[in-house]
VEXROTI-51302 format. One record per residue: x negated, z negated, y negated of N, C-alpha, C, O in turn; chain; residue in three letters. Coordinates in nm, 3 decimals. Layout:
<atoms>
ATOM     n.px     n.pz     n.py    ca.px    ca.pz    ca.py     c.px     c.pz     c.py     o.px     o.pz     o.py  ch   aa
ATOM        X        Z        Y        X        Z        Y        X        Z        Y        X        Z        Y   A  ala
...
</atoms>
This chain:
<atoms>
ATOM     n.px     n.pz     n.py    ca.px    ca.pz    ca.py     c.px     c.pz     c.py     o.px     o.pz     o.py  ch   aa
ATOM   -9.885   -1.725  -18.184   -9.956   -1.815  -18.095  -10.014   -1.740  -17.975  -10.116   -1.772  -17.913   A  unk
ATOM   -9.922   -1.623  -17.946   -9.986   -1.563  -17.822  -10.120   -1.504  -17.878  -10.217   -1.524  -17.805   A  unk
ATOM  -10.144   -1.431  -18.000  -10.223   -1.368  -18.022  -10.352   -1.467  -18.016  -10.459   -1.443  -17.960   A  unk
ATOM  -10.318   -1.574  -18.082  -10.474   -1.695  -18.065  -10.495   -1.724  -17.933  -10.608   -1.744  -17.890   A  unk
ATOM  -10.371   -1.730  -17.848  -10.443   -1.779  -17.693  -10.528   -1.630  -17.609  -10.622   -1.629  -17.529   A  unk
ATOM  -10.466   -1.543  -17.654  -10.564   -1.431  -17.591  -10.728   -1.398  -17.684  -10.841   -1.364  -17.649   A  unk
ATOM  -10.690   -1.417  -17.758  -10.812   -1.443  -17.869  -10.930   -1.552  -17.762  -11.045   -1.525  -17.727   A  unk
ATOM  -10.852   -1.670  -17.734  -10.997   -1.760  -17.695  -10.980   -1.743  -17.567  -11.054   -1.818  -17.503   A  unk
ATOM  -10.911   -1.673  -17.499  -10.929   -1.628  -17.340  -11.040   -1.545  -17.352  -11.143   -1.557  -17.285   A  unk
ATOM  -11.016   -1.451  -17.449  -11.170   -1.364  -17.445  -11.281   -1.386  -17.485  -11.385   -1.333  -17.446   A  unk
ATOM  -11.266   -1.484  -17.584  -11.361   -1.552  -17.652  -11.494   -1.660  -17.575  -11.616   -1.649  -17.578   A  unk
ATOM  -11.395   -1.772  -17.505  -11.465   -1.861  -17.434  -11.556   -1.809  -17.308  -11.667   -1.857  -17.286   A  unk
ATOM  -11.509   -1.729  -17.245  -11.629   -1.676  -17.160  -11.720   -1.608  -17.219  -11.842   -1.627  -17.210   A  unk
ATOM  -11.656   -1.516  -17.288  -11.772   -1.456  -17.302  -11.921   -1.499  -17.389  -12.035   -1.454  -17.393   A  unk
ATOM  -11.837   -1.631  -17.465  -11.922   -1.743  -17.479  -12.019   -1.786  -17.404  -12.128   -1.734  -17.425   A  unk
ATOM  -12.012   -1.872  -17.316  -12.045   -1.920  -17.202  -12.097   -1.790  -17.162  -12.142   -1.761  -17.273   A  unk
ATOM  -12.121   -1.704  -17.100  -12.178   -1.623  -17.040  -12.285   -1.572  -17.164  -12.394   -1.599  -17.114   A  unk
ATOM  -12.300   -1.543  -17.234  -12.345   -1.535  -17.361  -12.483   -1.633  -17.357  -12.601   -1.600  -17.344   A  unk
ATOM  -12.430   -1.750  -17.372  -12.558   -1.897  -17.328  -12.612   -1.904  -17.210  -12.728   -1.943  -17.193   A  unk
ATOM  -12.521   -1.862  -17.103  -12.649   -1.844  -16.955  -12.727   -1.747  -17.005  -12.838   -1.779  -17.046   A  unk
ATOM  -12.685   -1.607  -17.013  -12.805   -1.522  -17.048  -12.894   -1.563  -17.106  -12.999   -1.595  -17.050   A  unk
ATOM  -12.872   -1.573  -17.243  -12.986   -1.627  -17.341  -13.052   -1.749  -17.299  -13.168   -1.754  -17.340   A  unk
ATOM  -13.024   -1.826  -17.247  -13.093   -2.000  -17.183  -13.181   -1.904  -17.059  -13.298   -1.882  -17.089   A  unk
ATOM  -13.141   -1.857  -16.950  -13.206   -1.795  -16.868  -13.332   -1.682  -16.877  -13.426   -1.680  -16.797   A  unk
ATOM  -13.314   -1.594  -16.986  -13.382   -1.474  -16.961  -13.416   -1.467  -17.108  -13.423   -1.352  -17.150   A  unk
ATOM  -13.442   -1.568  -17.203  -13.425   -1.546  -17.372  -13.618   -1.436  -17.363  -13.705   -1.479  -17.287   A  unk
ATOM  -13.633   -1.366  -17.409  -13.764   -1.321  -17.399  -13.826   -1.196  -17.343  -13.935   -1.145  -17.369   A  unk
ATOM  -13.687   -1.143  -17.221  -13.775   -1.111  -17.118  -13.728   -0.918  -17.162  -13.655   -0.869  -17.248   A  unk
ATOM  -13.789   -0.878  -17.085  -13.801   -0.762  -17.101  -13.666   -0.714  -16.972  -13.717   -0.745  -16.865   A  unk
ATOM  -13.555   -0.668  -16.950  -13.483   -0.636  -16.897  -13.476   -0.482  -16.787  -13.474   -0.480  -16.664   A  unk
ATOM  -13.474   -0.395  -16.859  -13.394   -0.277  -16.837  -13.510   -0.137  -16.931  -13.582   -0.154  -17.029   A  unk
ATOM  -13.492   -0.045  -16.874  -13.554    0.084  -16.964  -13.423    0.149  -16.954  -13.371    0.168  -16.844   A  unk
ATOM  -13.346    0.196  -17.107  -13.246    0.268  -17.097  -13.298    0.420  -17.055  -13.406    0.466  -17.095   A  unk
ATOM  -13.224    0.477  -16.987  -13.232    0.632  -16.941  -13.177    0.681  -17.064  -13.078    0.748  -17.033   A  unk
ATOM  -13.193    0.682  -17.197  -13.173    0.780  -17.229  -13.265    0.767  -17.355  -13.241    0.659  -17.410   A  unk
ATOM  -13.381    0.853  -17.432  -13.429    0.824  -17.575  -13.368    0.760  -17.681  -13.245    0.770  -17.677   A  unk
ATOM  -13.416    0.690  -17.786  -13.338    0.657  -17.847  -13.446    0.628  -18.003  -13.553    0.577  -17.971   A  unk
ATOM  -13.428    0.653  -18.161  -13.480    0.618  -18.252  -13.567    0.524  -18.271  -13.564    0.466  -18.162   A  unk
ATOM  -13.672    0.448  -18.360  -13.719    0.348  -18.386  -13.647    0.232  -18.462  -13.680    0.114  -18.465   A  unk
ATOM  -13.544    0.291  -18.519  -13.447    0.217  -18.578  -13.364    0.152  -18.513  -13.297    0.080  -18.587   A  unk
ATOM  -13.326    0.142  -18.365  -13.308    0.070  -18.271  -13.390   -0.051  -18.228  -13.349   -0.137  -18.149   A  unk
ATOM  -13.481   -0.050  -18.272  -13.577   -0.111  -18.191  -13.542   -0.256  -18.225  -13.508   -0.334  -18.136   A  unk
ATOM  -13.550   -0.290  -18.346  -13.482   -0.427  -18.432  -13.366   -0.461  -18.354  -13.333   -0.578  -18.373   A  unk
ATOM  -13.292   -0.400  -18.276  -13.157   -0.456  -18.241  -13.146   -0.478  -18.103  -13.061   -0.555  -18.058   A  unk
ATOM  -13.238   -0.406  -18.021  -13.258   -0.374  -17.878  -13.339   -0.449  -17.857  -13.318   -0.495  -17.745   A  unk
ATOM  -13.447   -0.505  -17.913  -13.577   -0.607  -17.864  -13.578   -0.718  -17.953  -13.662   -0.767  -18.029   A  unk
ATOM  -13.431   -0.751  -17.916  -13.477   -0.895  -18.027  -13.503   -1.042  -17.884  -13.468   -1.082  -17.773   A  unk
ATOM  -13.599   -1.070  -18.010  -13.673   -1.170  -17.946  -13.818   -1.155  -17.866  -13.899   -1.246  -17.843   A  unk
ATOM  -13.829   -0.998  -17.826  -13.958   -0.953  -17.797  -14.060   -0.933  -17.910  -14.041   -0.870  -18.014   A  unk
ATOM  -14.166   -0.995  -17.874  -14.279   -0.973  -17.999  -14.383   -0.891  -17.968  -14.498   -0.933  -17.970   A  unk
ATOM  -14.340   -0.712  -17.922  -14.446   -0.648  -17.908  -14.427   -0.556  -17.988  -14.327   -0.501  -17.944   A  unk
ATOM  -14.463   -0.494  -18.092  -14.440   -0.404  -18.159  -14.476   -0.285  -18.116  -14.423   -0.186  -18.166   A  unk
ATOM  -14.578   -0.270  -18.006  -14.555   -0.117  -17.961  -14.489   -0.077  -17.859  -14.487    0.044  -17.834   A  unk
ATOM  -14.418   -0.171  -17.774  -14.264   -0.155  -17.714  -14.237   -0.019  -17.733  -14.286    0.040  -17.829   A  unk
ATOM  -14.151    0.048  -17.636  -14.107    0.185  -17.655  -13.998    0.068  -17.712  -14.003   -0.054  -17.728   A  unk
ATOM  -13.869    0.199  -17.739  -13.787    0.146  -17.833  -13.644    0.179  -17.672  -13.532    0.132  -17.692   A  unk
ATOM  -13.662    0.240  -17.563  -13.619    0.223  -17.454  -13.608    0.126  -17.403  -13.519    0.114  -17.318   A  unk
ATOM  -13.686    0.026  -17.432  -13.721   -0.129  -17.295  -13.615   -0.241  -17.357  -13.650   -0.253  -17.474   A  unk
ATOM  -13.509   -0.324  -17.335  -13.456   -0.386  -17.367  -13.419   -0.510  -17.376  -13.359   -0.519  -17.269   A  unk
ATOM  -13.410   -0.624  -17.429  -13.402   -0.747  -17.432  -13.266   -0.790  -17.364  -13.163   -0.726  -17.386   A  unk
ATOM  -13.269   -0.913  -17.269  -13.163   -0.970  -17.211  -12.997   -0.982  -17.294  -12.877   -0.955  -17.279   A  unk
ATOM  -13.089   -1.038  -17.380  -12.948   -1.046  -17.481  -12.905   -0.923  -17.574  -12.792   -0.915  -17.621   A  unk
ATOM  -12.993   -0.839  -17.595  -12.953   -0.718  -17.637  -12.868   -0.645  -17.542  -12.758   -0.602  -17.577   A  unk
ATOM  -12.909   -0.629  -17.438  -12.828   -0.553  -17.343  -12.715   -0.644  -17.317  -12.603   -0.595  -17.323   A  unk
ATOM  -12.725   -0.748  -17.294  -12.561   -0.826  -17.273  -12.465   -0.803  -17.389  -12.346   -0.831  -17.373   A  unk
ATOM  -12.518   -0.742  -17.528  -12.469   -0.725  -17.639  -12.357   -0.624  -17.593  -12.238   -0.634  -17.562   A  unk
ATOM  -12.480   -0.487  -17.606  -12.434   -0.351  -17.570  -12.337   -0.351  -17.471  -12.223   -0.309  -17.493   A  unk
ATOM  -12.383   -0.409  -17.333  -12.275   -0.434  -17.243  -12.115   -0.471  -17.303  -12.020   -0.393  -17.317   A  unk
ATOM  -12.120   -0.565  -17.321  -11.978   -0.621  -17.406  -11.886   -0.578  -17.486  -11.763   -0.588  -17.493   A  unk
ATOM  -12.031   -0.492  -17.592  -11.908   -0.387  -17.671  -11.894   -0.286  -17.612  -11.808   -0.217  -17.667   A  unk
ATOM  -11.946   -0.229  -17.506  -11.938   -0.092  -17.429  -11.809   -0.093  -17.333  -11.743    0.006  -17.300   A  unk
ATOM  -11.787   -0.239  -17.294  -11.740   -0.258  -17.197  -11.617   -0.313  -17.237  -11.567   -0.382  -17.149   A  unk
ATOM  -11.555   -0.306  -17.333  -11.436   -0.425  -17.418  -11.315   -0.324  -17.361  -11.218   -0.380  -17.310   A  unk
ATOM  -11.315   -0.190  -17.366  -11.200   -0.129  -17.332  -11.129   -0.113  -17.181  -11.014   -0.078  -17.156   A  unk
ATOM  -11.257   -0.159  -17.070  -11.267   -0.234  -16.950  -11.203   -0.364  -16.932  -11.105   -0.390  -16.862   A  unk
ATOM  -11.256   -0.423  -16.987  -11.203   -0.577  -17.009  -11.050   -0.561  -17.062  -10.958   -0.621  -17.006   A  unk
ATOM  -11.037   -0.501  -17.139  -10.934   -0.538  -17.228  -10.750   -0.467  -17.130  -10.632   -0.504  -17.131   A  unk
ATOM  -10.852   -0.324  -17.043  -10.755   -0.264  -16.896  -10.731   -0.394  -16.789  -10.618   -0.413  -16.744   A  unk
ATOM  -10.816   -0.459  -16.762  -10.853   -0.586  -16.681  -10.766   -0.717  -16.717  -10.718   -0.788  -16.630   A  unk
ATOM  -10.752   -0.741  -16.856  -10.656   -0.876  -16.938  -10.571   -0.828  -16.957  -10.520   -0.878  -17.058   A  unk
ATOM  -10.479   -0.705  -16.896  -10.349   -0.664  -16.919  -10.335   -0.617  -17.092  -10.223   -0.633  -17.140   A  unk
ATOM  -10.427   -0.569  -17.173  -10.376   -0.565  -17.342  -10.309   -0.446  -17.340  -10.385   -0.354  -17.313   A  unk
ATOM  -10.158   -0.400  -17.365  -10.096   -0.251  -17.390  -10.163   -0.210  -17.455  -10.204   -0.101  -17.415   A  unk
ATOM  -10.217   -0.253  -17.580  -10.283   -0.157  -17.653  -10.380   -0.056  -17.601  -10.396    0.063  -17.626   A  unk
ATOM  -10.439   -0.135  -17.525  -10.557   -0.058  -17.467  -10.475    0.036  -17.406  -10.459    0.137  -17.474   A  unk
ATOM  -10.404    0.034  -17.277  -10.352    0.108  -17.266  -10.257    0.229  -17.349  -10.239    0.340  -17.297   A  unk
ATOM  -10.202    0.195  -17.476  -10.118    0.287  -17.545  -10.195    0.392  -17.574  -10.152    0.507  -17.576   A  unk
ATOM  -10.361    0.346  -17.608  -10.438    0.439  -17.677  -10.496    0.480  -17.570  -10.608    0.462  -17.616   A  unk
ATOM  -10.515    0.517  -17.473  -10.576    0.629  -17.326  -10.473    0.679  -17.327  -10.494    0.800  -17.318   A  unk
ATOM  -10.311    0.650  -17.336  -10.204    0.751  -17.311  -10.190    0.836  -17.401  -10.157    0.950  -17.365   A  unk
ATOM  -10.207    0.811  -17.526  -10.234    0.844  -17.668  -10.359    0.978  -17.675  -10.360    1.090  -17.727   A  unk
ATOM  -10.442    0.912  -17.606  -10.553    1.007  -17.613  -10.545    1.152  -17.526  -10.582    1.266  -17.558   A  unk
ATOM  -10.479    1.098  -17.399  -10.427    1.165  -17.299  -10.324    1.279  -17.302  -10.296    1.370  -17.224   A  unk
ATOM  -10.278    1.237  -17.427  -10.157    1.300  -17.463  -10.209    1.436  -17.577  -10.173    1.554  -17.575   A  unk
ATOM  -10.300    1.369  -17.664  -10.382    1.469  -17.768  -10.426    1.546  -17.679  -10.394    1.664  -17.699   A  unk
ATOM  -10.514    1.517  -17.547  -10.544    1.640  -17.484  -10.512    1.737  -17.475  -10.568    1.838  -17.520   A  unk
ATOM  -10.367    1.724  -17.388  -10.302    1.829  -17.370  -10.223    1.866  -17.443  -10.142    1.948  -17.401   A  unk
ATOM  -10.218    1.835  -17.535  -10.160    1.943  -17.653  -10.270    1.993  -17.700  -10.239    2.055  -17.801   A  unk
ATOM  -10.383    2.000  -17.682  -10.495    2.096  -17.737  -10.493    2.216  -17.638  -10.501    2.203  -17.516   A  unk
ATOM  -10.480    2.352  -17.715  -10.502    2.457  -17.634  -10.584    2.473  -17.500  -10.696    2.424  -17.483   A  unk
ATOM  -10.511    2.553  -17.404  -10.628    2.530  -17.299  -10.701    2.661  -17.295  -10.658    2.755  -17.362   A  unk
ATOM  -10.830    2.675  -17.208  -10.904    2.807  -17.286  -10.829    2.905  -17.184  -10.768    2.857  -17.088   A  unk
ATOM  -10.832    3.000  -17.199  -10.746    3.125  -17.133  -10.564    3.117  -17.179  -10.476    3.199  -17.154   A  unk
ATOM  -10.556    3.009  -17.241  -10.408    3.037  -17.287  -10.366    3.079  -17.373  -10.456    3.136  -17.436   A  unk
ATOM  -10.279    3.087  -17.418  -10.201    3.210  -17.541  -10.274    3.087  -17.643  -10.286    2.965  -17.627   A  unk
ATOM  -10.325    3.202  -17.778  -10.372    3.146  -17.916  -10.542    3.087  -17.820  -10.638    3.065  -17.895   A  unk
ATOM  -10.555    3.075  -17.728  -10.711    3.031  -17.679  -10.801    3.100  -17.717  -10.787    3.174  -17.815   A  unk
ATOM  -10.944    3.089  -17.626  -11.026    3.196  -17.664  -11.005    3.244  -17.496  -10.924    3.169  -17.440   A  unk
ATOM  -11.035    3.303  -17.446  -11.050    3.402  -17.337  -11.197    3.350  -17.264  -11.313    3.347  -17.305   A  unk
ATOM  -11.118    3.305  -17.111  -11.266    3.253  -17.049  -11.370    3.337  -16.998  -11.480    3.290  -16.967   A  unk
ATOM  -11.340    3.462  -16.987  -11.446    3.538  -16.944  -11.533    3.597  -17.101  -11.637    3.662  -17.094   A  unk
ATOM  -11.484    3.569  -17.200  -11.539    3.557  -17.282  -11.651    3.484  -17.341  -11.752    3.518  -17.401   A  unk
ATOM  -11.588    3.343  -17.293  -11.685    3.192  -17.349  -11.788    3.206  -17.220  -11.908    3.215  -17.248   A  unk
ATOM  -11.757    3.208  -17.105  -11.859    3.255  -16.990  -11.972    3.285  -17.030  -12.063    3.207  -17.056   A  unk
ATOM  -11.974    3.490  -17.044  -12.016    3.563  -17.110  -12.129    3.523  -17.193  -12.247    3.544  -17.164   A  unk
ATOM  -12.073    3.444  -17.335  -12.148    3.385  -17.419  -12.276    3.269  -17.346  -12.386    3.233  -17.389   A  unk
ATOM  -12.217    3.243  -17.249  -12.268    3.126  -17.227  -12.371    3.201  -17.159  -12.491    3.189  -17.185   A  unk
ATOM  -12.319    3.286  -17.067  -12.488    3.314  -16.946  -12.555    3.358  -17.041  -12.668    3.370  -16.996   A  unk
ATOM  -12.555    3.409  -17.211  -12.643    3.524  -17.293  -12.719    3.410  -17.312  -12.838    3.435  -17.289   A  unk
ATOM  -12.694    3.264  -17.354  -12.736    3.076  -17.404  -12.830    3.089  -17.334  -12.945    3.099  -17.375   A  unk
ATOM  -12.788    3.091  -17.199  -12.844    3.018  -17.107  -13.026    3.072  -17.080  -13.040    3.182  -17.026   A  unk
ATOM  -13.129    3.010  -17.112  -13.218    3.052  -17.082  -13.298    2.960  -16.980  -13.301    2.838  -17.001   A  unk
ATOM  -13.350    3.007  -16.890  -13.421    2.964  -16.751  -13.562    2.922  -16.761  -13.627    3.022  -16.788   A  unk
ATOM  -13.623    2.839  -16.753  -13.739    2.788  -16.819  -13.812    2.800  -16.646  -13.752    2.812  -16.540   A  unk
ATOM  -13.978    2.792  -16.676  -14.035    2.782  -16.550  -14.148    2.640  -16.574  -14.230    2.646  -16.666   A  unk
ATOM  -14.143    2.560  -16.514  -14.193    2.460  -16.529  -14.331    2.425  -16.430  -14.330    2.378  -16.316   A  unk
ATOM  -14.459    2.470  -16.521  -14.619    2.434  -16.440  -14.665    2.310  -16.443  -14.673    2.274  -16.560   A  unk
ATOM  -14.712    2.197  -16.344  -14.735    2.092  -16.383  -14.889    2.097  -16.319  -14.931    2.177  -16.237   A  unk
ATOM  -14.944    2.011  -16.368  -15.133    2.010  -16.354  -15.033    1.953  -16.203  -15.094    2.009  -16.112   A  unk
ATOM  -14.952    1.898  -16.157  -14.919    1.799  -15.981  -14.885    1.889  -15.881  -14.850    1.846  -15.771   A  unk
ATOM  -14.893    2.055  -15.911  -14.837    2.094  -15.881  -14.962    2.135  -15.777  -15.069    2.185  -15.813   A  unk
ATOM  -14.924    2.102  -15.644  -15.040    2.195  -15.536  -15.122    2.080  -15.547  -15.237    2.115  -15.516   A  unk
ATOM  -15.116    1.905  -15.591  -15.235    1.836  -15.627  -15.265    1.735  -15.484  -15.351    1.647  -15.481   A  unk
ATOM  -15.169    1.773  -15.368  -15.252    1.723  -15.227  -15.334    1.830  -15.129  -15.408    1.804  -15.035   A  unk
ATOM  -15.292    1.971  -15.188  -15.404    2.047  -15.135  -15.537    2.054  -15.198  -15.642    2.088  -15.143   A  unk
ATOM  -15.519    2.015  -15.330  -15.697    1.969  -15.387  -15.742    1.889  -15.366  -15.864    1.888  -15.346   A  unk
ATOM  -15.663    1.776  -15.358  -15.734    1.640  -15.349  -15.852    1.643  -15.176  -15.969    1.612  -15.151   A  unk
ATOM  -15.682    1.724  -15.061  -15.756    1.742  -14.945  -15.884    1.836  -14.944  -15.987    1.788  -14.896   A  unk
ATOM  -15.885    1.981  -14.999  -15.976    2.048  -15.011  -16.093    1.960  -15.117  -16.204    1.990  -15.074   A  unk
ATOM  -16.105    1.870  -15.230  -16.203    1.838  -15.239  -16.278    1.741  -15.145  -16.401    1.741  -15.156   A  unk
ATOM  -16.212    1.646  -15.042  -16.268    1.595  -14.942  -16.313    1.689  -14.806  -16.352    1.650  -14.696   A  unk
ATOM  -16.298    1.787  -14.844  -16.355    1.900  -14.690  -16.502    1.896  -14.699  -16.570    1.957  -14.616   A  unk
</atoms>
């Protein structure tokens, strides 16, 4: 029985919150995610928008309240007191550190991985046509 009453504790709001969004904002264009993302997103991220040349970045109200929710369940779930949630961050916490640390016995050697890394690392120089573009604009008005 406990398990069904925490069941519709989580359930009923997020219900209800669920129907304001969508009653309020069903349509609208929300949010540009910061980060790229496939065309195969696009079906799941813009539902209810009818523009097909939409970047596949721009997001629908209820799509993002989606994402939110499942992004956010292990939040919620720290927040409604669930051990589980908690067992598994201690759990995870725990795998950490039993994973080698780098410079320790059986590791790799950090001045090693360093090393590797500054050889990676390459330094790019970046020209933009904006670059110097209020001393032209002023010099073409002289």
């Amino acid at each position: 029985m406990n398990m069904a009453k925490g069941n519709m504790m989580n359930f009923i709001p997020q219900t209800i919150i669920m129907a304001w969004v969508n009653y309020f904002f069903a349509g609208f264009v929300v949010m540009k995610l910061p980060f790229p993302l496939t065309d195969g997103f696009k079906s799941m991220l813009q539902n209810g928008i009818a523009t097909p040349d939409l970047n596949v970045r721009y997001v629908s109200s209820i799509s993002w309240y989606f994402v939110n929710l499942f992004g956010l369940r292990p939040v919620y779930s720290l927040l409604m007191g669930d051990s589980s949630a908690v067992d598994a961050i201690m759990n995870q916490q725990s795998q950490q550190s039993a994973m080698p640390n780098i410079g320790g016995p059986g590791g790799p050697k950090a001045d090693k991985l360093f090393k590797a890394e500054a050889e990676n690392i390459q330094i790019l120089t970046h020209e933009s046509i904006f670059d110097g573009i209020v001393d032209r604009v002023i010099e073409s008005y002289n």
